[in-house]
N, C-alpha and C positions, 0 to 999 in steps of 0.2 A: 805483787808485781811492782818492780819502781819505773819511777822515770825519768831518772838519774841519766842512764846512756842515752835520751835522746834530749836531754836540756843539755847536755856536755857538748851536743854538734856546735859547730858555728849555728849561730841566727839563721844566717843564706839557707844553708840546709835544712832547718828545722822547717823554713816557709815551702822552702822548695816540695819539701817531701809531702810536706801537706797539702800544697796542689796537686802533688800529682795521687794522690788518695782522694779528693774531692774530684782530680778530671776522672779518676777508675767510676768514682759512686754516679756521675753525673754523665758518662758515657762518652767523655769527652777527650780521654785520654790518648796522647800521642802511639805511632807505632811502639817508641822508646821504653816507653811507658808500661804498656799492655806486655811487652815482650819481656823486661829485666822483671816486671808483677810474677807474669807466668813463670821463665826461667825460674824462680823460687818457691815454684807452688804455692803463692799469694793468690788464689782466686776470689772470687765475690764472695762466696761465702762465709771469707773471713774478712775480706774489705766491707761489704757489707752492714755486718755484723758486732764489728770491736770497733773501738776508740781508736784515734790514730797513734797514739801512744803503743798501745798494744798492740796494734799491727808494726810497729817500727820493731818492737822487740821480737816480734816474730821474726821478721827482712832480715834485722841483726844476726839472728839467729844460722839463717838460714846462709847469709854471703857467707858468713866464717866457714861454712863448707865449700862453698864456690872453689877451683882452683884459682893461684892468682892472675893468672891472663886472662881469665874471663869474666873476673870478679869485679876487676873497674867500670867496663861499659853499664852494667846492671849501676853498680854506683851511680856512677855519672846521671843516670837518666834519672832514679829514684831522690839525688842530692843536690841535684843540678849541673849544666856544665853538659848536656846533651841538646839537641832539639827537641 
């Protein structure tokens, strides 16, 4: 596995998304949050579980199927740029 596509994000993003992986682990995570996690079938058991790394390439994985109007908000929230 690399982790090439998540050192490529902006900085902003990379922290971003790692809050919001540490608000899922720590139960503190926004509606935003929980809801663009689920939308992708990210549940605990892989937040949990994997390095955030490997969870980002999961997310990636996963939005490339998103269609694109509902692909942003899930971004937004996981990238930053939501509340």
């Amino acid at each position: 596995m690399s982790s090439r596509a998540f050192y490529a994000l902006p900085r902003e993003q990379q922290h971003a998304f790692r809050r919001a992986v540490t608000a899922m682990r720590e139960g503190l995570a926004s509606d935003a949050v929980r809801g663009a996690f689920d939308a992708l079938d990210v549940g605990h058991d892989i937040i949990d579980r994997r390095v955030t790394i490997v969870i980002w390439e999961s997310v990636e994985e996963r939005l490339a199927l998103v269609p694109p109007g509902e692909r942003e908000p899930i971004a937004a929230a996981l990238l930053g740029g939501c509340p």
